[in-house]
Structure formats: structure tokens, C-alpha cells
C-alpha positions, -999 to 999 in steps of 0.1 A, spaced: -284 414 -149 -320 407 -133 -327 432 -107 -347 401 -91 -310 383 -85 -297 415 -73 -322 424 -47 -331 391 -23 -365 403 0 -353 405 36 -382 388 65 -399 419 92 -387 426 121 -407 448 136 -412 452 169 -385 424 179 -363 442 209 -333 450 197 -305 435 226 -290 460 251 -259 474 239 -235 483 268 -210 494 251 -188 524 271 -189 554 252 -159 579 248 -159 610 273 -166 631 242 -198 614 235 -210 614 270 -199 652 277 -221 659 243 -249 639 256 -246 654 290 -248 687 274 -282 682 251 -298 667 285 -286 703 304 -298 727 272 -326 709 261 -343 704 292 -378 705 285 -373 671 265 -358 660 297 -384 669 324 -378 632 338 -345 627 332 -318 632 365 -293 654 352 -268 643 373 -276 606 361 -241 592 344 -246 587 301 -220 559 300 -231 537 273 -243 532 238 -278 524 251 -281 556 270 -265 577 243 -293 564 219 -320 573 246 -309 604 245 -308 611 210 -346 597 209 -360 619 232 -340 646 213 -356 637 184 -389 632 193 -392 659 217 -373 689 206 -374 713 175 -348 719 148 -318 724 175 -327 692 192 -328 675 161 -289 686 149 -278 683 182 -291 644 179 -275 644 147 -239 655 164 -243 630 189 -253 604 166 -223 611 140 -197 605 167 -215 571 180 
């Protein structure tokens, strides 16, 4: 078989927004995500921690700033979050 039939080339889409996802969140998730924001508070400097993490959209916001602000712990901490998405 042709890898050319196999693989098909798939059109860019960078920098299209990707649509809001509202999705509610389990009260696992949002306890984890509430935790990250309370122990990793120097990625969080603007962040209200008293704000509610309800959805999918905020879950992912935190896991960004996780990722691009923290170290190592941050990072697996992201990854925890992100696993149980």
C-alpha cells in the first residue's frame, strides 16, 4: 500500500479560535484545579482565588498558565488535571 493513499495532507489552522467550550466539569476536576490555583500561586498572581473553575474552558486556562508559568510540579500537576478532562 502507497503511504501517499494512506496519509491525506490536512489544510492549517492556525490561529483560528477555537469555540468556547462550556462544558460543567465534575467536582473532582474543579477541586484539583482549585487546588493548583491555591499552591501554585505565583502562576496565579491575577487570578481571584475564590473565582468558581466550573467549566472545561476554565479548567484549560488553568492548565495553560500551569504550563507556561510553573516548573516541573506545575507541569505534572497540569498533566493530572488534564488526564481527568
Amino acid at each position: 500500500m502507497d503511504s501517499a493513499s494512506i496519509l491525506q495532507e490536512q489544510p492549517a489552522t492556525y490561529g483560528t479560535p477555537v469555540p468556547e467550550d462550556n462544558t460543567p466539569v465534575s467536582e473532582e476536576v474543579q477541586r484539583m484545579a482549585h487546588e493548583a490555583v491555591k499552591n501554585f500561586h505565583e502562576c496565579f498572581w491575577w487570578w481571584n482565588t475564590e473565582s468558581s473553575i466550573l467549566t472545561r474552558d476554565d479548567v484549560r486556562e488553568v492548565i495553560r498558565t500551569l504550563r507556561m508559568g510553573g516548573g516541573h510540579r506545575a507541569w505534572w500537576a497540569a498533566q493530572r488535571i488534564h488526564k481527568c478532562l
